[in-house]
N, C-alpha and C positions, 0 to 999 in steps of 0.2 A: 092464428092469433091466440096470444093468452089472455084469458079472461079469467079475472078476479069476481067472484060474485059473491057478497053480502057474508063473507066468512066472518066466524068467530072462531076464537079458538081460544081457552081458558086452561092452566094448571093452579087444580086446586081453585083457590078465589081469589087467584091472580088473572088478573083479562088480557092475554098477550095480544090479541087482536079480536077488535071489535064492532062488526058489522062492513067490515071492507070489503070496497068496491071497486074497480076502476079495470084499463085493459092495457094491455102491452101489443103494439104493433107488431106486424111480423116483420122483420128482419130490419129492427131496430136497436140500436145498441140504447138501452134503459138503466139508467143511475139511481138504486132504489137507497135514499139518506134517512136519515132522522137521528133524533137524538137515542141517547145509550140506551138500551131497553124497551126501544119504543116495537118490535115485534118484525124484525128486517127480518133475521135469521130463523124466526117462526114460517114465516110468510116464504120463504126459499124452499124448506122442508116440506111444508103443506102442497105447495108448487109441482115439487117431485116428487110426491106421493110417499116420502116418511114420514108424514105424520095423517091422521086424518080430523080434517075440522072438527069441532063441536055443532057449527052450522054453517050453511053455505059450503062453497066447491070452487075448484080451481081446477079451469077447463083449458084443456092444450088440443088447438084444433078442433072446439067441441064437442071433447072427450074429458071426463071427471076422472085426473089422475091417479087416484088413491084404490091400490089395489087392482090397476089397469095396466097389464103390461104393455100391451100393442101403445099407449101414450107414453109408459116409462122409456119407450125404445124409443123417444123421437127427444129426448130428453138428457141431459148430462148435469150433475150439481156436485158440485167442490165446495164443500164443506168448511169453515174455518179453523175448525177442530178434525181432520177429517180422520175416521176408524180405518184402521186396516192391523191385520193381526203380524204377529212377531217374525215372521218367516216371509210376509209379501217384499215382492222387489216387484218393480214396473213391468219386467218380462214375465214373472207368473203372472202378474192381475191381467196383462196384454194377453194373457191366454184366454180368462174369463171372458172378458171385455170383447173379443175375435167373435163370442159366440153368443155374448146378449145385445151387440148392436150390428144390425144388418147393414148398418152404414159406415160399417168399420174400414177404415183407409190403410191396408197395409206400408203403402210408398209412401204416404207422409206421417205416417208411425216412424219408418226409418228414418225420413226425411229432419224430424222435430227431435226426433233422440240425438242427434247429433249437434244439435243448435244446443243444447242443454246443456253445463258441464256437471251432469253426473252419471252413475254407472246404474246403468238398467239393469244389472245383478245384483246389485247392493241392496241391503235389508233396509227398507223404507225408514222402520221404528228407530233407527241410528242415524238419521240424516237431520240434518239442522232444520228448521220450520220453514226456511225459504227453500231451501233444497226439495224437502216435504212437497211443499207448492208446485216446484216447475215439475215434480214425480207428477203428480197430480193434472197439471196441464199438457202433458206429453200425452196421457191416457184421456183425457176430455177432447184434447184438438183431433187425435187421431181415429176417436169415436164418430166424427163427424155428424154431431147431431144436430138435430132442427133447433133445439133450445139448448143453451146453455147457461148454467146460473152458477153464479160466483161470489162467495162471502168472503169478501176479505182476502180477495187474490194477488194485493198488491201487498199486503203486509210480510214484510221480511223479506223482500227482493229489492237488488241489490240495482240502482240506477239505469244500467245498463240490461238487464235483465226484466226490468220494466218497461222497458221501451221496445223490446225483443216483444216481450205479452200483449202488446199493444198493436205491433204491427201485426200479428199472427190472428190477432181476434179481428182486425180488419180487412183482412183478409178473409175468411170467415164470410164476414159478414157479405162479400161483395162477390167470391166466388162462389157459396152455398146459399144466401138469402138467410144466413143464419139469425136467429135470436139471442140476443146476449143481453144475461141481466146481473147485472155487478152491485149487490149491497156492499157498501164502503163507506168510513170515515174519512179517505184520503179524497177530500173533494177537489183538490188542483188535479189528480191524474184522473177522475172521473169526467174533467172540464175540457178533456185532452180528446176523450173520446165518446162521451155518450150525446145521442139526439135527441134525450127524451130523461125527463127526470120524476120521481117521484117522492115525495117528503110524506113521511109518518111519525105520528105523533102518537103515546099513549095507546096505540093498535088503531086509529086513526088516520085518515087519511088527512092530508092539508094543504096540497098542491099537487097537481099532476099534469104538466103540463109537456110542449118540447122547449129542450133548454132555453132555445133563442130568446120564446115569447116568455120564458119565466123570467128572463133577464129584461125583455122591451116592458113589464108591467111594474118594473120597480126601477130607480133611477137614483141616480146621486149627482148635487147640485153645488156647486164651490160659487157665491157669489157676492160681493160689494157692493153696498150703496154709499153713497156719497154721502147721505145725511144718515142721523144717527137712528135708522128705520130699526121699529122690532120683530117678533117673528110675528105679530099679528097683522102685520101688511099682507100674510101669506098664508093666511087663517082659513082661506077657501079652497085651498090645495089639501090634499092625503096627503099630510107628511109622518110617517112613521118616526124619522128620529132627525133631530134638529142641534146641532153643536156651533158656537161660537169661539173665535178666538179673534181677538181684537173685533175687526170688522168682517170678517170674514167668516159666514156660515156657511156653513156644511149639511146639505139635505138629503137624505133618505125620503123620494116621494114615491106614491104608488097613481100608477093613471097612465094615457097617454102622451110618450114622452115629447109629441110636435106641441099637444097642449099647452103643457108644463111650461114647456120651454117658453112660448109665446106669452102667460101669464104673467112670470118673471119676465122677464123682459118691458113688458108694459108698463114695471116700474122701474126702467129707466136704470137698472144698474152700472155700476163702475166697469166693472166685471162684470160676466159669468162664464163658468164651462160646465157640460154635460159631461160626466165622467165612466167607462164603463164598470159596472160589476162584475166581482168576482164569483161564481156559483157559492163559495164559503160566505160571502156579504150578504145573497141570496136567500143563503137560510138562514145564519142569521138575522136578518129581517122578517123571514116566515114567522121563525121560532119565537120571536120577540112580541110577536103580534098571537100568539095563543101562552103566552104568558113565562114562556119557556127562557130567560134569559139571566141573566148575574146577577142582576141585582134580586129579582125574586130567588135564586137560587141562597144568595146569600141574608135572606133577611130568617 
C-alpha cells in the first residue's frame, strides 16, 4: 500500500502541499487531478523519494521513501519534464536500470521496444516530447515495478499510441498487481482507466474516493413540470448548480441518487432523466463547491 501521511511540503512561503493525507490501494490504477498548481507533481516527487517533505512521509509498503533505496527499487516515476543528459539513448539508461531494479524484465524490455516506433540508439534530448514519453515508458514497463507514477504520461501522444499505454499499464496491473498512479489534466483518458481518483486543492486534499462512488454521490437531473414550478419546490435537495431553459432544468445534485430520484418525482414531473457524469463534470462540481470556478476566477 501507499500511504500518504499528513505531508507538507513548502518552497520558500509557497505551501505546495499542505497537511496531506489519504492512501493508495495496492494494485489500483489511482487518478490523482486538481487544479494547476494545486501540488500533483509535488506530491509524485515526494512519493519517489526526490524530494523530501518538510513534514510528514510517504510510505510504500511501510517504508518512508526518501533516501531508502530497498523502497526506491519497488518504485518507478516519469516525470513530466523528465532529466536525462545529452548522450542518454533507452539502451544506455537500460543498462542503468538492468542494475538498479531487481525486477527488471529483459523479454518485455524487447518485447515493448518494439511496439514503440522509436530507435533505442537515438539520443533522447532530440526526440520530440511524445517520443520523450514512450523512451520513458519502455524503460518504466520493463522495470517492472511494484508502483509506478506518471505525470502527465498522456501529454503529446499520439491517439493510437495512447491506447497502446493503456493497454500495457493494464496489463500491469493484472499480471504484476501493479500500482499505477497517473497525475493528469487529460480527464476522459484517466475515465478510460483508473478505479480510484484523487482531487487536490491548494496542496489539499478534496475528494478521495473510487471513481464509481465519486460519480454515484453527485448526479445530473434534466426535468419538466407541467406548471410554472421554481427551483424552490426543490429547496431540500443538495443541489450544487441549477440551470433553466424554457422549462426545462438542469440539476447538478449531491446525495443518494434512488433518493433524489424519488424526491423529484413526488412532484409529479412531465419529464425526468437521470443523466451520467463525466469524471470532468465531476470535478468540476468538486471545484465549484471549494470556491474554484469561472466566475470566481473572473471577478
Amino acid at each position: 500500500m501507499l500511504e500518504i501521511k499528513n505531508i507538507t511540503k513548502k518552497f520558500g512561503d509557497a505551501i505546495a502541499l499542505d497537511n496531506l493525507s489519504f492512501s493508495i490501494p495496492e494494485g489500483s490504477v489511482f487518478g490523482l487531478i486538481g487544479s494547476n498548481g494545486s501540488g500533483k507533481s509535488t506530491l509524485l516527487r515526494i512519493i519517489s523519494g526526490v524530494y523530501q517533505p518538510d513534514g510528514g512521509s510517504a510510505m510504500i509498503d511501510g517504508a518512508d521513501t526518501f533516501e531508502n533505496p530497498e523502497a526506491k527499487e519497488k518504485c518507478f516515476f516519469i516525470s513530466d519534464f523528465p532529466f536525462v543528459y545529452n548522450n542518454s539513448t533507452v539502451e544506455n539508461l537500460a543498462m542503468i536500470y538492468r542494475g538498479l531494479y531487481p525486477s527488471w524484465d529483459e523479454e518485455k524490455y524487447k518485447k515493448i521496444s518494439c511496439m514503440f516506433p522509436i530507435d533505442n540508439n537515438s539520443r533522447i534530448v532530440n526526440m520530440s516530447k511524445g517520443m520523450q514519453r514512450q523512451a520513458a515508458l519502455i524503460l518504466g514497463l520493463s522495470a517492472c515495478p511494484k508502483y509506478i507514477l506518471l505525470d502527465e504520461i498522456f501529454d503529446g501522444l499520439d491517439p493510437v499510441v495512447r491506447q497502446l499505454v493503456k493497454k500495457l499499464l493494464m496489463e500491469m496491473v493484472v499480471e504484476n498487481h501493479t500500482t499505477v498512479v497517473i497525475a493528469s489534466h487529460n480527464l476522459r483518458e484517466l475515465e478510460d482507466v483508473c478505479d480510484h481518483v484523487g482531487l487536490i486543492h491548494k496542496g489539499g486534499i478534496v475528494m478521495e474516493k473510487e471513481l464509481d462512488a465519486s460519480k454515484l454521490g453527485i448526479h445530473r437531473i434534466q426535468v419538466v413540470f407541467n406548471e410554472d414550478k421554481g427551483e424552490g419546490v426543490l429547496s431540500d435537495l443538495n443541489i450544487v448548480k441549477i440551470t433553466r431553459q424554457g422549462k426545462m432544468l438542469t440539476l447538478t445534485v449531491r446525495g443518494d441518487g434512488e433518493e433524489i430520484e424519488k424526491r423529484v418525482r413526488e412532484l409529479e414531473p412531465v419529464y425526468m432523466e437521470m443523466l451520467p457524469l463525466t469524471l470532468e463534470e465531476v470535478f468540476i462540481s468538486e471545484m465549484e463547491a471549494v470556491g474554484y470556478d469561472i466566475d470566481n476566477i473572473l471577478k
